[in-house]
N, C-alpha and C positions, 0 to 999 in steps of 0.2 A: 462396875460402875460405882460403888461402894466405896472403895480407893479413890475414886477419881472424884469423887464427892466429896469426900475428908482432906484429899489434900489442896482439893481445890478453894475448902475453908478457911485452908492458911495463906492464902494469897491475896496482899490487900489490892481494894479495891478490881476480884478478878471481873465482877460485870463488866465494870467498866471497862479493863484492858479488852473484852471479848468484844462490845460494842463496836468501840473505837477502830480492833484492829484487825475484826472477823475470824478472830480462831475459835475453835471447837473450847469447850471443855477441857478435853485429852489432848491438846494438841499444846493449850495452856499448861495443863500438868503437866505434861514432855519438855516444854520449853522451860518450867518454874525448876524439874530435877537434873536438866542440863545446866543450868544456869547457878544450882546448888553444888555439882560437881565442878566445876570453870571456880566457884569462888572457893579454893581450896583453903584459904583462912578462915571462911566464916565471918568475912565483914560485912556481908551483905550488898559490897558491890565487886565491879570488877576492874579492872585497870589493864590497860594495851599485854602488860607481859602474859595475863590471866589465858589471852586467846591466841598464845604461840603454844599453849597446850593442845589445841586442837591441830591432831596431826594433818587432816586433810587440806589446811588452812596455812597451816606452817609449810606445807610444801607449793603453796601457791603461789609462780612468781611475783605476785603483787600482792603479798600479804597484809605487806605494812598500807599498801594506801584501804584494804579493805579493813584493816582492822581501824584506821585511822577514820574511817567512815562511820563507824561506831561511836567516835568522841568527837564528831562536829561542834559541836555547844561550846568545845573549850574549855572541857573541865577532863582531867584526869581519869574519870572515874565512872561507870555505868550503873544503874541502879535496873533493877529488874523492871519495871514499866520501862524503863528506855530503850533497854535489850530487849523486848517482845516486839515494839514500836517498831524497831531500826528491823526486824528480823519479818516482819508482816509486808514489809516490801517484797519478800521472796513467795510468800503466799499467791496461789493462783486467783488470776482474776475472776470474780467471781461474779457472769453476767446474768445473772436471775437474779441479782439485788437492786431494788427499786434506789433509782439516784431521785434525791431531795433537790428541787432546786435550789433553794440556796445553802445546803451543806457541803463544803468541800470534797473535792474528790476524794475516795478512801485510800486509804496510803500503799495499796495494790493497786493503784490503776495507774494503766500504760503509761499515761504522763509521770507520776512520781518515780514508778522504777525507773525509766530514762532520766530522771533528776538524781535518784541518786545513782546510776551507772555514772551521769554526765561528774559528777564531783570525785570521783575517782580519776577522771583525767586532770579535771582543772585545779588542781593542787595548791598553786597563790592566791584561788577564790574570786578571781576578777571578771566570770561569769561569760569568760571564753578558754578555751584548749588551743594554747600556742604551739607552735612546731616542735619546740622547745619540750613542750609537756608532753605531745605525744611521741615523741622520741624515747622519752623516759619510758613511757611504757611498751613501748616497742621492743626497746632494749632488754625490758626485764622481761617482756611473754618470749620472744625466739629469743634471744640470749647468743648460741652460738651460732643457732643456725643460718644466718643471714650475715651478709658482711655489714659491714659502715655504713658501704657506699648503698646497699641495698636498702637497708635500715630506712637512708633517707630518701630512698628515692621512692620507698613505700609511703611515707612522711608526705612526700613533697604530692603524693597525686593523692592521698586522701583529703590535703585540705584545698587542694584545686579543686577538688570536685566538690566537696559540700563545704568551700567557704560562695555561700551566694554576694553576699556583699565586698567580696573583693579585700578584706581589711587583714590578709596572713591569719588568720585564725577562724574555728569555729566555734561559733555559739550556741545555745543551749535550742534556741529553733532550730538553727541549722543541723547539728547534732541528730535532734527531732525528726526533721524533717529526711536527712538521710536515712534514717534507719526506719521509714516509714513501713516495709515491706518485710521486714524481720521480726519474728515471733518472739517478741521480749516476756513474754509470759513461759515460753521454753526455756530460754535463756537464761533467768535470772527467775530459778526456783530452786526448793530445796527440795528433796527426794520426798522426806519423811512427814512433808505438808501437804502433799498432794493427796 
């Protein structure tokens, strides 16, 4: 605990990150010396090529739109309260913590991980997943294994089914609303948070 004490003294403002984003202490330390290892120049942030070092990540067919999920704001660049922020979505939902009525939902809960799974399809930001866009990723998860024609015809019945409103695309309720019965707290966790 000693260690995780001291270096948790060099982490600015870590209450705050801890409040905000529910990690432990040690899980803040894990994340601040990962995060120390990823900025191998020592500039104190990170940029898109810093996280093609992470092997498990580099071999993910959609690496780039995950690591692009990391620089939503639009700037180049990641600063460690961003990286812990963006990285507390994978954190387990944690339902013995009293919700505030009027504090927003905590950045682990089912609604926000589906917000940020859902911005990993919809790549032009216009707050639907076109055929177009899930194509792209269809492409890049089977890759070989599936023809063209299969490709789209996976395509064409996913968004028949959960486009409710009929408009060739799904949106971010719909999206929602699909994957109502699926364990996104499985899904979209990281081993070493749990």
């Amino acid at each position: 605990m000693g260690s995780t004490s001291s270096t948790l003294a060099k982490i600015p403002n870590a209450e705050d990150l801890m409040q905000e984003t529910g990690f432990t202490p040690a899980h803040l330390v894990r994340l601040y010396d990962r995060f120390k290892v990823l900025d191998k120049d020592k500039k104190g942030f990170l940029t898109p090529q810093d996280f093609v070092a992470i092997k498990e990540l580099a071999m993910n067919p959609i690496c780039d739109r995950i690591i692009g999920a990391f620089f939503t704001s639009g700037g180049e660049t990641l600063d460690f309260p961003s990286f812990v922020r963006i990285l507390a979505h994978f954190r387990p939902i944690d339902k013995n913590r009293p919700k505030e009525p009027t504090s927003p939902d905590p950045i682990n809960s089912r609604s926000n991980k589906l917000k940020f799974a859902f911005q990993l399809y919809d790549q032009d930001k216009d707050g639907k997943i076109s055929r177009h866009e899930l194509l792209q990723v269809l492409r890049a998860m089977l890759e070989k294994q599936v023809t063209e024609e299969q490709l789209e015809s996976i395509a064409d019945r996913t968004i028949q089914e959960a486009d409710l409103d009929r408009d060739d695309a799904i949106s971010f309720e719909e999206f929602r609303k699909s994957l109502e019965k699926v364990n996104i707290d499985h899904k979209m966790s990281i081993r070493f948070l749990r």
